[in-house]
KEKE-3310 file (N, C-alpha, C; in steps of 0.2 Angstrom, whole numbers, plus 5000, padded with zeros to 4 digits):
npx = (5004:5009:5020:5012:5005:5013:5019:5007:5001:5005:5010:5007:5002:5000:4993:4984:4977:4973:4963:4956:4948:4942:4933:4925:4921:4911:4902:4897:4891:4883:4875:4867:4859:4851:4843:4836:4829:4819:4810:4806:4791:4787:4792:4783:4775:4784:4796:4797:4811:4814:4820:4828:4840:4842:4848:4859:4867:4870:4876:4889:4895:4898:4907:4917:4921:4923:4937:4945:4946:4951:4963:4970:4971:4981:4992:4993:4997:5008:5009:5010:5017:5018:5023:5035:5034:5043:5045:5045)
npy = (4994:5008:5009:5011:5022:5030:5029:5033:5048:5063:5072:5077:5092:5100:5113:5106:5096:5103:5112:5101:5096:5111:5112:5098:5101:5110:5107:5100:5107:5117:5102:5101:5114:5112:5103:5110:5119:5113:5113:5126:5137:5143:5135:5125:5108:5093:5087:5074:5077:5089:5078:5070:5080:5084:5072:5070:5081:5075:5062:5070:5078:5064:5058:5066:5066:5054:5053:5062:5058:5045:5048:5054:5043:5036:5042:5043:5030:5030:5028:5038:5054:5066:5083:5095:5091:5084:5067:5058)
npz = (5000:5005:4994:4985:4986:4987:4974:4967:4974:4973:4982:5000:5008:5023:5022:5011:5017:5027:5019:5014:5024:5030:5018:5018:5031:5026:5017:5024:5032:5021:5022:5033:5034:5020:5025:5036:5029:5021:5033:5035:5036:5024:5015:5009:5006:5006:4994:4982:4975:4983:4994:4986:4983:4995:4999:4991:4992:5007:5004:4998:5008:5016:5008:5006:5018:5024:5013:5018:5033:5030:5024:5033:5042:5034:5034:5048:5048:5043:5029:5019:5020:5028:5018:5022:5037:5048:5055:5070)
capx = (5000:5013:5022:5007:5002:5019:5018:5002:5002:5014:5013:5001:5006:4996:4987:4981:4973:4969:4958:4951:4944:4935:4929:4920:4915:4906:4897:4892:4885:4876:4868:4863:4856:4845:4838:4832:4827:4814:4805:4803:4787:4786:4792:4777:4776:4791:4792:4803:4816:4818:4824:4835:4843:4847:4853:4866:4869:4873:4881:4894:4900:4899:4912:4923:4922:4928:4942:4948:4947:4957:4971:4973:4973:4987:4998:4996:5001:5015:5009:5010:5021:5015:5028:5038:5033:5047:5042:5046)
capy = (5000:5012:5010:5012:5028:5034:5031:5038:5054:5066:5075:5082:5097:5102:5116:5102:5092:5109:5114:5096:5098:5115:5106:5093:5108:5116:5104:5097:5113:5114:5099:5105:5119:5110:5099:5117:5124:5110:5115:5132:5137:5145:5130:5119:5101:5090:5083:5069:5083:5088:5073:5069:5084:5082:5067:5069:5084:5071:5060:5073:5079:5061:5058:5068:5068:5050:5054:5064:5050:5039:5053:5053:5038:5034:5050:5042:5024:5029:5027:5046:5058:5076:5085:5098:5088:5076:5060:5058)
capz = (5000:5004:4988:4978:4989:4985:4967:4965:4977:4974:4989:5004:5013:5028:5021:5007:5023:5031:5017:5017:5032:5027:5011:5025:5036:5023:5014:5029:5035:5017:5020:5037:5029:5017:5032:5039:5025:5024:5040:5033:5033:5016:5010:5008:5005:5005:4988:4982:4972:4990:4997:4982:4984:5003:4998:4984:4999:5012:5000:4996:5012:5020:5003:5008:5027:5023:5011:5024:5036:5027:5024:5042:5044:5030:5037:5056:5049:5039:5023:5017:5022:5025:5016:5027:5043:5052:5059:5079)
cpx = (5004:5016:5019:5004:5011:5020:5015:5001:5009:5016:5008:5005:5000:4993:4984:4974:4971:4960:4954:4948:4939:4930:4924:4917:4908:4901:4893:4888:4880:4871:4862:4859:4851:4843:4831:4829:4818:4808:4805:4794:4784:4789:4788:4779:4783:4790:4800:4809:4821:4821:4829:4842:4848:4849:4860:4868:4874:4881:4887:4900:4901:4908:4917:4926:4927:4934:4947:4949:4953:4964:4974:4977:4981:4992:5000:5001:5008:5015:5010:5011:5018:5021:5030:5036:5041:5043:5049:5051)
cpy = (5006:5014:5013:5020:5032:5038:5035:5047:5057:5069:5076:5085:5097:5107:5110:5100:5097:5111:5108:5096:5103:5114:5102:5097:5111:5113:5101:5102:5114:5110:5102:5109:5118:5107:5105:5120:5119:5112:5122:5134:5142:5140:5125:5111:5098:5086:5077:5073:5084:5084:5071:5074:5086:5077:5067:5075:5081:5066:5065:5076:5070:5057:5059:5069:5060:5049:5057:5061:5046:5044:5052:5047:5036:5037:5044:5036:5024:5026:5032:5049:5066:5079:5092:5095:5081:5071:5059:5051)
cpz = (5000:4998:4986:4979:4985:4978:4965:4967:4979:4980:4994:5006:5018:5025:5016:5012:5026:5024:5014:5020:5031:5022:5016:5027:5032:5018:5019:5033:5029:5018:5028:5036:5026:5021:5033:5036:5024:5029:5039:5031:5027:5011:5006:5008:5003:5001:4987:4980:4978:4991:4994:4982:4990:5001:4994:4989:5005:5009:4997:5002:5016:5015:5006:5014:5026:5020:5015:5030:5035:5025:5029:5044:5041:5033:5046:5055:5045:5032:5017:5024:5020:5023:5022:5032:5044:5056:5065:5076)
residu = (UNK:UNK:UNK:UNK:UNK:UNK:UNK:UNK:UNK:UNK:UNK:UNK:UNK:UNK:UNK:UNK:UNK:UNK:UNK:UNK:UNK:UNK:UNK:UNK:UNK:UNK:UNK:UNK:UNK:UNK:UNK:UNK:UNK:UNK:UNK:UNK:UNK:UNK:UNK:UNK:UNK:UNK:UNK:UNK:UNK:UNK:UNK:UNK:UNK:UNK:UNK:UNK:UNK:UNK:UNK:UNK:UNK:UNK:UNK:UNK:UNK:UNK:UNK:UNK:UNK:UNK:UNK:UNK:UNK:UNK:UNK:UNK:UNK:UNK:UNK:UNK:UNK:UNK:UNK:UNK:UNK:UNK:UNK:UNK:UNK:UNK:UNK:UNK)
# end
């Protein structure tokens, strides 16, 4: 796995992984957002549209919440190295 992460990925820097994280933040506050918009009442009726909409919504930060996930992961276990950072 390491090799092929090697191969593959030319680098990560901390801000990379930093603006990862905001990416997550901020879709997942989107989806939040259409949840709430929902129980508006000038919205009306909740129609199928709706729900598909919060969906490909959820589905998109839970995406990326878990690619960032697994970046972590990779970096803790020594798979990928964050550039500029020394390992202890």
């Amino acid at each position: 796995t390491r090799a092929e992460i090697s191969g593959t990925v030319v680098g990560a820097t901390p801000a990379e992984v930093q603006r990862l994280a905001r990416l997550a933040a901020k879709l997942k506050s989107r989806y939040f957002a259409q949840a709430l918009d929902l129980t508006s009442t000038e919205h009306g009726p909740i129609s199928e549209a709706d729900i598909r909409y919060l969906e490909r919504s959820r589905f998109m930060y839970e995406e990326v919440e878990r690619a960032l996930d697994s970046l972590r992961h990779a970096i803790q276990i020594g798979d990928l190295a964050l550039e500029g950072l020394k390992r202890d």
